[in-house]
py3Dmol code that shows the C-alpha trace and the ligand (Angstrom):
import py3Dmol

protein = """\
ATOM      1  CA  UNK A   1     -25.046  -9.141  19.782  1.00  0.00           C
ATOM      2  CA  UNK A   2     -24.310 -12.460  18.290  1.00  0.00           C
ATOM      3  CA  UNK A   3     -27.474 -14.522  20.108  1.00  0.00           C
ATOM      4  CA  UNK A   4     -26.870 -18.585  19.552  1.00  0.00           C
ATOM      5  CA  UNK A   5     -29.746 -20.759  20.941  1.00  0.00           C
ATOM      6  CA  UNK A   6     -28.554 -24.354  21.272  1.00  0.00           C
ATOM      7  CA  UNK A   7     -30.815 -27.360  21.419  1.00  0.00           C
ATOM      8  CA  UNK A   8     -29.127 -28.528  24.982  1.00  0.00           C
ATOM      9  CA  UNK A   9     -27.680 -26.706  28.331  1.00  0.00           C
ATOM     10  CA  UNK A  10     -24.976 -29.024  27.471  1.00  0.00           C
ATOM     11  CA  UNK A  11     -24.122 -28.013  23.615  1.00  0.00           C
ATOM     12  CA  UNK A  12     -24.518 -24.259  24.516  1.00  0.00           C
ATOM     13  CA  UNK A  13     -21.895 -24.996  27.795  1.00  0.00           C
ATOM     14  CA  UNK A  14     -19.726 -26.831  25.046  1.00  0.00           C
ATOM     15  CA  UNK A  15     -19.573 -24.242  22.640  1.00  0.00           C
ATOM     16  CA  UNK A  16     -18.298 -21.541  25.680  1.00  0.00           C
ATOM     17  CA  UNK A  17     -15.587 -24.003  26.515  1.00  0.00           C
ATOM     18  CA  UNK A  18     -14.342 -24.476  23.620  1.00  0.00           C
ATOM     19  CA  UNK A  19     -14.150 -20.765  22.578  1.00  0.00           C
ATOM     20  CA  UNK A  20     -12.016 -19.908  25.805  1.00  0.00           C
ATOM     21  CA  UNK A  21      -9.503 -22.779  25.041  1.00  0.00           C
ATOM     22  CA  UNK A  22      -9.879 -21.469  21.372  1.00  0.00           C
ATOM     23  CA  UNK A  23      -8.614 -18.152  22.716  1.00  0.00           C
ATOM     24  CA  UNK A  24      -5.902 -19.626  24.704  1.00  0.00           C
ATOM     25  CA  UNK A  25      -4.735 -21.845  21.480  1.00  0.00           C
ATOM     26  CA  UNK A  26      -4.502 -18.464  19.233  1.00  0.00           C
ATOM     27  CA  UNK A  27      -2.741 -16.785  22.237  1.00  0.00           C
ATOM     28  CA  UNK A  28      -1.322 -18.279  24.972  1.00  0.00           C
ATOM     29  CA  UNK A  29      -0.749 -15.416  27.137  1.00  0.00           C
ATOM     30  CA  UNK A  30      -4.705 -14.663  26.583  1.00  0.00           C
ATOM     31  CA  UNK A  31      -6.160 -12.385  29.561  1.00  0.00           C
ATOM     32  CA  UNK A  32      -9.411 -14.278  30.737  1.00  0.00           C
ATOM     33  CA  UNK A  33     -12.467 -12.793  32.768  1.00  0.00           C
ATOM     34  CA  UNK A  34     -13.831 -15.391  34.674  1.00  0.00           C
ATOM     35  CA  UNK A  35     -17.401 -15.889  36.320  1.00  0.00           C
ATOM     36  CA  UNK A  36     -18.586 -17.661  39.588  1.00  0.00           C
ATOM     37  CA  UNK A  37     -21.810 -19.994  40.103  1.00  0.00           C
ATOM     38  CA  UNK A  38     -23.745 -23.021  38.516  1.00  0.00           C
ATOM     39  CA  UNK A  39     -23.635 -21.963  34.990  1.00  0.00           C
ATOM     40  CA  UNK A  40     -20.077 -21.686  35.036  1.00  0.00           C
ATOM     41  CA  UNK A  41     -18.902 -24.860  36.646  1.00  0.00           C
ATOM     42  CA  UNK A  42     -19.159 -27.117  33.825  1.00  0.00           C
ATOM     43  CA  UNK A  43     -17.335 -24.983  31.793  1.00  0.00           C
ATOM     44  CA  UNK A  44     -14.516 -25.441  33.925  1.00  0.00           C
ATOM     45  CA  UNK A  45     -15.029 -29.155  33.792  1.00  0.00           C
ATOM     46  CA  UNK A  46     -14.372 -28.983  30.068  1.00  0.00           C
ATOM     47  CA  UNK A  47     -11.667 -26.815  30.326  1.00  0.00           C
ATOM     48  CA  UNK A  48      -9.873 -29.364  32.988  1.00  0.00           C
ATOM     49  CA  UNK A  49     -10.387 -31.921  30.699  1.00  0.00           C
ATOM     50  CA  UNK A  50      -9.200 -30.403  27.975  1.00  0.00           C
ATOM     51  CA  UNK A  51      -6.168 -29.627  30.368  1.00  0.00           C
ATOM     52  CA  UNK A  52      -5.904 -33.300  31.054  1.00  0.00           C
ATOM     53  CA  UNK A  53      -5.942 -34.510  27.451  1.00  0.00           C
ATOM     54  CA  UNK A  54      -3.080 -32.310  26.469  1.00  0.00           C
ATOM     55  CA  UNK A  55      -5.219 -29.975  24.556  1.00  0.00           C
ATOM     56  CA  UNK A  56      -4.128 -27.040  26.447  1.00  0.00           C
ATOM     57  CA  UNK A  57      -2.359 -25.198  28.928  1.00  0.00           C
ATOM     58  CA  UNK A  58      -3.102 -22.466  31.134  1.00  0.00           C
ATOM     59  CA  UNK A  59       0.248 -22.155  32.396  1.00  0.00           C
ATOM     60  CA  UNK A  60       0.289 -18.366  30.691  1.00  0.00           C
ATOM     61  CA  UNK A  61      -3.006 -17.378  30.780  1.00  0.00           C
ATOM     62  CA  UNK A  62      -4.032 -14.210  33.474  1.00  0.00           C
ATOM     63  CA  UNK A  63      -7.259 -14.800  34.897  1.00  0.00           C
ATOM     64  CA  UNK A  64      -9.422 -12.379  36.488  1.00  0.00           C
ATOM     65  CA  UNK A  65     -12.449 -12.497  38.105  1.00  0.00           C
ATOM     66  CA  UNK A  66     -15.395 -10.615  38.191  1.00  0.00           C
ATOM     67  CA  UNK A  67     -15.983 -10.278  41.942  1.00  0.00           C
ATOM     68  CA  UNK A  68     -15.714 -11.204  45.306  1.00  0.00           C
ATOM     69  CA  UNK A  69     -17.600 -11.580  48.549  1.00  0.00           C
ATOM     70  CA  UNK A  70     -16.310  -8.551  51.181  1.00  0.00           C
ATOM     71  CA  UNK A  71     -15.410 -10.466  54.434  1.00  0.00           C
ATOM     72  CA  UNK A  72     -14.730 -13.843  53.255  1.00  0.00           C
ATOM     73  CA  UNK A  73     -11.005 -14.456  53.361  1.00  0.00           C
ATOM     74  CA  UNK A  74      -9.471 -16.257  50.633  1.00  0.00           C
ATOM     75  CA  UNK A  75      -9.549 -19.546  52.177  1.00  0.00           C
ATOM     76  CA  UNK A  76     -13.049 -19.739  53.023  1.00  0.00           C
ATOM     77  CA  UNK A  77     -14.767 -22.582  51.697  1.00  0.00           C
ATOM     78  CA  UNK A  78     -17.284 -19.821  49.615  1.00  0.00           C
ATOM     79  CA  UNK A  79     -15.028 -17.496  48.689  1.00  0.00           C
ATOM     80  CA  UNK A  80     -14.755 -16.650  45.258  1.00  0.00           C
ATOM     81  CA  UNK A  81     -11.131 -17.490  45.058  1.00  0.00           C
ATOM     82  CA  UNK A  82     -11.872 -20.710  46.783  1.00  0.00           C
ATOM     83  CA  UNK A  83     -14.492 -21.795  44.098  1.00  0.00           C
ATOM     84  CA  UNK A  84     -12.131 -20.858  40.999  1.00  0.00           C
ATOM     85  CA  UNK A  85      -9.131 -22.862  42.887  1.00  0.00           C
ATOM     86  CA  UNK A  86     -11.602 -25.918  43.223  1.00  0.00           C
ATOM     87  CA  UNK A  87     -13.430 -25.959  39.886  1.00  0.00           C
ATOM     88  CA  UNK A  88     -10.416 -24.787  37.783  1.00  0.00           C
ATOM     89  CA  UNK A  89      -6.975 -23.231  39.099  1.00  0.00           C
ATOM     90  CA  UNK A  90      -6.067 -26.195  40.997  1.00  0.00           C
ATOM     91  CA  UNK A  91      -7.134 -28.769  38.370  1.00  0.00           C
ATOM     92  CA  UNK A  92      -5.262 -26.872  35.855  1.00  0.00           C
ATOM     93  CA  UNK A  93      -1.743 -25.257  35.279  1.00  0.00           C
ATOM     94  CA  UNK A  94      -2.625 -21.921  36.185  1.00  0.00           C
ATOM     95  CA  UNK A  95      -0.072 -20.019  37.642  1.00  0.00           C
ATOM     96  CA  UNK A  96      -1.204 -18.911  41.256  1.00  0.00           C
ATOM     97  CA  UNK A  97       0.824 -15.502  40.501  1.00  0.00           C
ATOM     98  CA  UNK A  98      -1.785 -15.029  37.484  1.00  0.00           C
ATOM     99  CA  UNK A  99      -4.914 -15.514  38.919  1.00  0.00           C
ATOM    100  CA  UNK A 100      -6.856 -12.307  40.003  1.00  0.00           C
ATOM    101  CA  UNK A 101      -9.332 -11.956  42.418  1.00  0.00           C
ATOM    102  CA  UNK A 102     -10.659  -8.802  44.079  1.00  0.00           C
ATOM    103  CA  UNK A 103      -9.340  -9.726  48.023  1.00  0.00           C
ATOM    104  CA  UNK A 104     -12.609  -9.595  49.938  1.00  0.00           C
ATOM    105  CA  UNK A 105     -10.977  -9.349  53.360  1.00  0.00           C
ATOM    106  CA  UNK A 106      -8.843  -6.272  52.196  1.00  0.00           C
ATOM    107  CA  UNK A 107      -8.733  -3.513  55.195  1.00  0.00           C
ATOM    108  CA  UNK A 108     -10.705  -0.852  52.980  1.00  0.00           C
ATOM    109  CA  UNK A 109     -12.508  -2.249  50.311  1.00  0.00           C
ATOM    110  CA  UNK A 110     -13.217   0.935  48.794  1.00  0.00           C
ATOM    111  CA  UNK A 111      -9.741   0.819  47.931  1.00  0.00           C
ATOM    112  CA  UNK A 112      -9.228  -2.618  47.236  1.00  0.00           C
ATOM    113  CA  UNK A 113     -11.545  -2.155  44.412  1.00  0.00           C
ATOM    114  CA  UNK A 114      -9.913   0.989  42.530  1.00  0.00           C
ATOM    115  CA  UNK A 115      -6.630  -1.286  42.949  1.00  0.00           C
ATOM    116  CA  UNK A 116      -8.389  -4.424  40.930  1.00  0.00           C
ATOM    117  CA  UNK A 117      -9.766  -1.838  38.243  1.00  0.00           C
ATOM    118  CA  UNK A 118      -6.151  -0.542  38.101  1.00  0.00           C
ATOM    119  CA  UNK A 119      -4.821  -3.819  38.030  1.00  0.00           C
ATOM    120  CA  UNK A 120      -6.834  -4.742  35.006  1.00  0.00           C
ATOM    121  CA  UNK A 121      -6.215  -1.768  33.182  1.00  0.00           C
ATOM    122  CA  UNK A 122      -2.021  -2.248  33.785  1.00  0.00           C
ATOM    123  CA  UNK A 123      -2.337  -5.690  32.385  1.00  0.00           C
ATOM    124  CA  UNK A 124      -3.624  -4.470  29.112  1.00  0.00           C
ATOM    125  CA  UNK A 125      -7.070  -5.391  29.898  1.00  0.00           C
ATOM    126  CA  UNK A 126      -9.075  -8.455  28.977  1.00  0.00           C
ATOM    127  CA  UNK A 127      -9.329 -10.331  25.871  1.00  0.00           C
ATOM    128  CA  UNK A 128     -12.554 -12.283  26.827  1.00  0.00           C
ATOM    129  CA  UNK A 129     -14.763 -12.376  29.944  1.00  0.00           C
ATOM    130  CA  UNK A 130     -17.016 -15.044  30.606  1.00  0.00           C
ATOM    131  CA  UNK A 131     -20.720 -14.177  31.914  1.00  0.00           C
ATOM    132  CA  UNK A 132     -23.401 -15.818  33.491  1.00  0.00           C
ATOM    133  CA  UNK A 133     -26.844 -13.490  34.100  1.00  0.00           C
ATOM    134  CA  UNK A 134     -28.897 -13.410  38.036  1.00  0.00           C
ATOM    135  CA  UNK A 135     -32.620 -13.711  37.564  1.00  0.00           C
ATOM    136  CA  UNK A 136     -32.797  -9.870  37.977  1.00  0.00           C
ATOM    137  CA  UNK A 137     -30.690  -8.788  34.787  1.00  0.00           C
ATOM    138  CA  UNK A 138     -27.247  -8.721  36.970  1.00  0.00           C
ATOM    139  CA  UNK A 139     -23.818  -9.301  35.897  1.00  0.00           C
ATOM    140  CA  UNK A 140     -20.737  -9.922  38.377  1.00  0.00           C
ATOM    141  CA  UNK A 141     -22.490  -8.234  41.322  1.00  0.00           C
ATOM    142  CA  UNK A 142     -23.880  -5.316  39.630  1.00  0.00           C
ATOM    143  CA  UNK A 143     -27.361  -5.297  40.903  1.00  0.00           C
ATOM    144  CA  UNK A 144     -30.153  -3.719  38.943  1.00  0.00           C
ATOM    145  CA  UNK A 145     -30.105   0.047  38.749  1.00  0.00           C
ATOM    146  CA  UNK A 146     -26.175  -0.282  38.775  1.00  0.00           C
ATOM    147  CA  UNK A 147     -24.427   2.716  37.224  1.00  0.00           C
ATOM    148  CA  UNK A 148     -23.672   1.845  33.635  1.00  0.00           C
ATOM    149  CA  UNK A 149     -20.797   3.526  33.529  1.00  0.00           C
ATOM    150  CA  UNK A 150     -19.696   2.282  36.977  1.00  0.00           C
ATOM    151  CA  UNK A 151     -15.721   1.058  37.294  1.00  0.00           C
ATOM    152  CA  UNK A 152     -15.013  -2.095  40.149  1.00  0.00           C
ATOM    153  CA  UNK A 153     -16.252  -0.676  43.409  1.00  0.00           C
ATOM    154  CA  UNK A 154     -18.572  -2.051  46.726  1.00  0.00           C
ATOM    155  CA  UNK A 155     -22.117  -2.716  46.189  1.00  0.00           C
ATOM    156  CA  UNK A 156     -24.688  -4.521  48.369  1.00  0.00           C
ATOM    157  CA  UNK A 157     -26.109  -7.446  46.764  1.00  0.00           C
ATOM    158  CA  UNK A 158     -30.017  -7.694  46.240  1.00  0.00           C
ATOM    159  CA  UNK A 159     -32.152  -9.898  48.319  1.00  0.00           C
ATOM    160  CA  UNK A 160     -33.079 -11.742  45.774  1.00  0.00           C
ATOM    161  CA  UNK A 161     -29.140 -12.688  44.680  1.00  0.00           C
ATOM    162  CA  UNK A 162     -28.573 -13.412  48.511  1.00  0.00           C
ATOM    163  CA  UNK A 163     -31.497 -16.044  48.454  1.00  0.00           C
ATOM    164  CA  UNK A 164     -30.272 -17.452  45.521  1.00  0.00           C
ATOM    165  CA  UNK A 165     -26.579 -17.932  46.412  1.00  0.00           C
ATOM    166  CA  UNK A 166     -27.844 -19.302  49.932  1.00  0.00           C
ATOM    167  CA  UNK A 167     -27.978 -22.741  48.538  1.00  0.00           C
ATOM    168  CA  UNK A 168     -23.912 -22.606  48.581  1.00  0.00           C
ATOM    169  CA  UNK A 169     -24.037 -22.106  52.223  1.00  0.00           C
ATOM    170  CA  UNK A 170     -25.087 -23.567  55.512  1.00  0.00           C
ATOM    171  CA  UNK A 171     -27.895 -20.746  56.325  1.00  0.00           C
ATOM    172  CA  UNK A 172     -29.195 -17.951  54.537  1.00  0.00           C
ATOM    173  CA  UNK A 173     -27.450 -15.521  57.323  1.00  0.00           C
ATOM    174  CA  UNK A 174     -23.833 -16.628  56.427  1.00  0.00           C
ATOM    175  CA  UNK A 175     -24.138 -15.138  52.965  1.00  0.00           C
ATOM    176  CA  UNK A 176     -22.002 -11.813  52.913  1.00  0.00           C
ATOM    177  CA  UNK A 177     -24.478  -9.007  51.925  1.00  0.00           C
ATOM    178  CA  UNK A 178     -21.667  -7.143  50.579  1.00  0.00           C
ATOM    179  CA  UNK A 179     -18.863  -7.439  47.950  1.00  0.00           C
ATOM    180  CA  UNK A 180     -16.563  -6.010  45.461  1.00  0.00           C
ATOM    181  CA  UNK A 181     -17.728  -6.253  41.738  1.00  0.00           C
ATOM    182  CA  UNK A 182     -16.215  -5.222  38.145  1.00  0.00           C
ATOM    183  CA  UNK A 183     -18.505  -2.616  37.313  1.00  0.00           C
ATOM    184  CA  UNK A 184     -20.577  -2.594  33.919  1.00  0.00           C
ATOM    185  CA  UNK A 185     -18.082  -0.109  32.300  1.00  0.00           C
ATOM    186  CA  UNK A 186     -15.062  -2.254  33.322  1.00  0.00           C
ATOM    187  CA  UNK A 187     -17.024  -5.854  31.888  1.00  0.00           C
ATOM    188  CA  UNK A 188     -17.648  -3.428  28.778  1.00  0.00           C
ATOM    189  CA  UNK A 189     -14.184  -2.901  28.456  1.00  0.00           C
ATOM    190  CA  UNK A 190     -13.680  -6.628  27.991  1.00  0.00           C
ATOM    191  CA  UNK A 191     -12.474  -6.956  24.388  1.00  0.00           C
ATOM    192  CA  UNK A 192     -14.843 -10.198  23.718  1.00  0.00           C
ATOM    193  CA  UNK A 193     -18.130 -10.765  26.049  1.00  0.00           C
ATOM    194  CA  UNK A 194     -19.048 -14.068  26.375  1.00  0.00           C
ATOM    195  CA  UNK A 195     -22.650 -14.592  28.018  1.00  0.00           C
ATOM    196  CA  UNK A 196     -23.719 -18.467  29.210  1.00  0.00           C
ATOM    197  CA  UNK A 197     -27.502 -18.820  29.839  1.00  0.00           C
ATOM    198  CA  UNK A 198     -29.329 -21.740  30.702  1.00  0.00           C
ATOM    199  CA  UNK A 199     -32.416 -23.027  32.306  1.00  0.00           C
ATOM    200  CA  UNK A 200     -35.879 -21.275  32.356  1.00  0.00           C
ATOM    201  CA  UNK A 201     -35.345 -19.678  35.332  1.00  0.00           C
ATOM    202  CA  UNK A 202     -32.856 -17.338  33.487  1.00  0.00           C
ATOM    203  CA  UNK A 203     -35.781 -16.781  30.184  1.00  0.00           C
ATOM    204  CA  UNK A 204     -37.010 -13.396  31.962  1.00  0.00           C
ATOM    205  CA  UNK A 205     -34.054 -11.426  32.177  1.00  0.00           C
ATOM    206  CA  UNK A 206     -32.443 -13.114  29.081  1.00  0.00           C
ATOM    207  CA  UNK A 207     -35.467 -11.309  27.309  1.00  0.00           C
ATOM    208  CA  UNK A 208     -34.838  -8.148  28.774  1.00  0.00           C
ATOM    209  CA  UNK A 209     -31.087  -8.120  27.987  1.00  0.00           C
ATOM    210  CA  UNK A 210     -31.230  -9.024  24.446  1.00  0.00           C
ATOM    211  CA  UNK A 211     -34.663  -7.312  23.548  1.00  0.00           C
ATOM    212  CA  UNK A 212     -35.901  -5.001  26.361  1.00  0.00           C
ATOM    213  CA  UNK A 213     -34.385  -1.130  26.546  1.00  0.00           C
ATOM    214  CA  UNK A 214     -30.865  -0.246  27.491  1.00  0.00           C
ATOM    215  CA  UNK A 215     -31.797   0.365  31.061  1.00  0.00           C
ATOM    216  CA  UNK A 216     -29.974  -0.004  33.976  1.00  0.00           C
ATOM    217  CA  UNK A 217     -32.815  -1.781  36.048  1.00  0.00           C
ATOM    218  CA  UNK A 218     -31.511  -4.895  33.624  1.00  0.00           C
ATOM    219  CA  UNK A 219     -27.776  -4.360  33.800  1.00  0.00           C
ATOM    220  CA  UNK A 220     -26.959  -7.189  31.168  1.00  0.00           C
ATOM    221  CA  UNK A 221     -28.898  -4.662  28.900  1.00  0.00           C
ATOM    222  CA  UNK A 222     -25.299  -3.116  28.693  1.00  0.00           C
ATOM    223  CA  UNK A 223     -23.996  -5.884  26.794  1.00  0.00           C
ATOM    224  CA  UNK A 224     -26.356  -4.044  23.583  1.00  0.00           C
ATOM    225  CA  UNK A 225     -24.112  -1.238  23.621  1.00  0.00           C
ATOM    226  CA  UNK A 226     -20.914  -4.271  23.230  1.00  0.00           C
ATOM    227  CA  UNK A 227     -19.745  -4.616  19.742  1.00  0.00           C
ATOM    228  CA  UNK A 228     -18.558  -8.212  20.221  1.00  0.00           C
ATOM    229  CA  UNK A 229     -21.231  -9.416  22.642  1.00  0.00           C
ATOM    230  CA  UNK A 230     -21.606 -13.550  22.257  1.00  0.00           C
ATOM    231  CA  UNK A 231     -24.835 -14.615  24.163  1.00  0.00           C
ATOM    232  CA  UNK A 232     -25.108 -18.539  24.160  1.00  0.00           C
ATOM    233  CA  UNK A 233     -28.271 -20.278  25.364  1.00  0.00           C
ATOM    234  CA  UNK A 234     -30.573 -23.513  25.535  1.00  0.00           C
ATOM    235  CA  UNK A 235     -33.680 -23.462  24.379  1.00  0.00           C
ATOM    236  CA  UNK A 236     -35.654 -23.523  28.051  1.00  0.00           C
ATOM    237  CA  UNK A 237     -33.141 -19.480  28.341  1.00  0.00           C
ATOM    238  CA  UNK A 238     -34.410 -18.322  25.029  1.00  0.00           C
ATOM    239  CA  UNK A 239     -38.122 -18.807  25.547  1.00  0.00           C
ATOM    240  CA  UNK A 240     -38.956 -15.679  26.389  1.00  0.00           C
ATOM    241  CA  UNK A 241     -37.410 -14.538  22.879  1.00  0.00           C
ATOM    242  CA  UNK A 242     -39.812 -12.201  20.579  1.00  0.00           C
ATOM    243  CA  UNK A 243     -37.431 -12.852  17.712  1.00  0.00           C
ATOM    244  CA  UNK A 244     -36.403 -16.569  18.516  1.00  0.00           C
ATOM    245  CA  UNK A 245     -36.857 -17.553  14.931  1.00  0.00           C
ATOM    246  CA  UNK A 246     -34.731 -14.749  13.544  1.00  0.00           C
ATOM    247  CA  UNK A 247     -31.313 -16.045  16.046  1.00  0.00           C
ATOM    248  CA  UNK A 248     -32.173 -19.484  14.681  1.00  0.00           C
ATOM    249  CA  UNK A 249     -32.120 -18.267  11.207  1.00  0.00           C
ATOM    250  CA  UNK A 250     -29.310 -16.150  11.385  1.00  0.00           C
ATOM    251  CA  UNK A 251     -27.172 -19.302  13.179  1.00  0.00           C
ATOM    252  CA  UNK A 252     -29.079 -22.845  13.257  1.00  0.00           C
ATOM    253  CA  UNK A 253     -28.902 -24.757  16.401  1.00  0.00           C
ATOM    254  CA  UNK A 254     -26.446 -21.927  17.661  1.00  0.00           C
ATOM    255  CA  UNK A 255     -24.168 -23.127  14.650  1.00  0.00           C
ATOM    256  CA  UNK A 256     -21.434 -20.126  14.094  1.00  0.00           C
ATOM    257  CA  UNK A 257     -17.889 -20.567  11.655  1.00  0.00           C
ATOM    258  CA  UNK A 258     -16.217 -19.292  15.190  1.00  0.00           C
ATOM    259  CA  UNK A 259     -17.584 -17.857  17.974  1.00  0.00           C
TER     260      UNK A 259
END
"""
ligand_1 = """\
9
PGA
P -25.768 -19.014 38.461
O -25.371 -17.492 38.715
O -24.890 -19.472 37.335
O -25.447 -19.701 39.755
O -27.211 -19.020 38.114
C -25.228 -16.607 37.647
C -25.173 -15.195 38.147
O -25.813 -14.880 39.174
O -24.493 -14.374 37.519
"""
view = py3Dmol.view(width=600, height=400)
view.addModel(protein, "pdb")
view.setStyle({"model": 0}, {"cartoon": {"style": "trace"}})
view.addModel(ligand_1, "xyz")
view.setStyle({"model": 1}, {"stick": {}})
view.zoomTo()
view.show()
């Protein structure tokens, strides 16, 4: 795990930007794993912006996300692929036939979800996924005591991840308690993981991922067992750190050649 603790939310958001446009200048056909919520939406700012500028295009890029709410059809307002057309496919060049997302008003979700896994695995699988971590060790939707092993599938979100999304919706009770999520083993088939943290709400269960056991009751714990894990934080996300001085050593103000 390469763990880089920046000085601001801002600096460690940069950095993440500019390593997925990095990946789209080497190869412009890149296959990108994208993430949902706060964390992630000023990443996509940068990226539009970059888009804007002329810095790059997205035109060839396949995007896939991690997950989906079941029961929310694409055009709702909170759906999944509604938030990634808003904050970045419709900003952007992205092709519409390139952009994944599980369909969370499929018939049988069951099936909808071996179709996604399959669907990453035909497209040669993904170069780099972006991550953000819940305040109870999840990534995507894989709540803790997810299988570690476990491929894209249905799970029920945790109360705690329903209470915390609620502030996208009206009322608590509109937030699907069920969706379809890449499981760990499919995010651990990512060829690059790419982890943004920030805040110190997010300290806890950034501790447990980079220093607690392998354990599935903190599913980001998975990410040890990646051998090009990239964890980027602020310094209010790494203050639960034992080893805080050694990341800082290793890579001063989360200073790396590349990341
Ligand atoms: P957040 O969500 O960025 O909205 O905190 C991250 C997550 O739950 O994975």
């Amino acid at each position: 795990m390469k763990v880089l603790i920046f000085k601001s939310p801002e600096d460690a958001t940069e950095a993440v930007a500019a390593s997925l446009i990095g990946q789209v200048l080497d190869k412009p056909d890149a296959s990108l794993g994208f993430a949902t919520g706060g964390t992630a939406e000023p990443v996509y700012d940068l990226m539009v912006s970059a888009f804007e500028k002329g810095k790059v295009s997205f035109r060839k890029v396949r995007a896939f996300n991690l997950d989906e709410y079941i029961g929310l059809t694409p055009d709702h307002p909170m759906s999944y692929r509604c938030y990634m057309r808003r904050h970045l496919f419709d900003r952007t060049d992205f092709q519409p036939e390139n952009t994944h997302i599980p369909k969370g008003d499929a018939q049988d979700p069951a099936v909808e979800a071996v179709r996604y896994e399959e669907e990453i695995d035909r497209s040669g699988g993904i170069d780099c996924q972006l991550l953000g971590i819940g305040e109870n060790g999840h990534i995507g939707f894989n709540e803790p005591t997810s299988s570690l092993s476990s491929r894209t599938r249905v799970k029920t979100l945790a109360r705690g991840t329903v209470e915390a999304n609620s502030r996208f919706f009206d009322r608590i009770e509109d937030v699907p308690r069920l969706c379809i999520t890449m499981g760990i083993a499919t995010i651990l088939g990512s060829r690059k993981c790419l982890l943004l943290a920030t805040g110190k709400r997010k300290a806890g269960a950034v501790a447990k991922m980079i220093e607690g056991p392998l354990a599935a009751i903190c599913p980001a714990s998975a990410l040890q067992m990646h051998s090009n894990a990239v964890i980027c934080l602020d310094e209010a996300a790494a203050g639960e750190l034992n080893l805080r001085a050694y990341y800082l050593d290793v890579h001063p103000d989360g200073k790396v050649a590349a990341l």
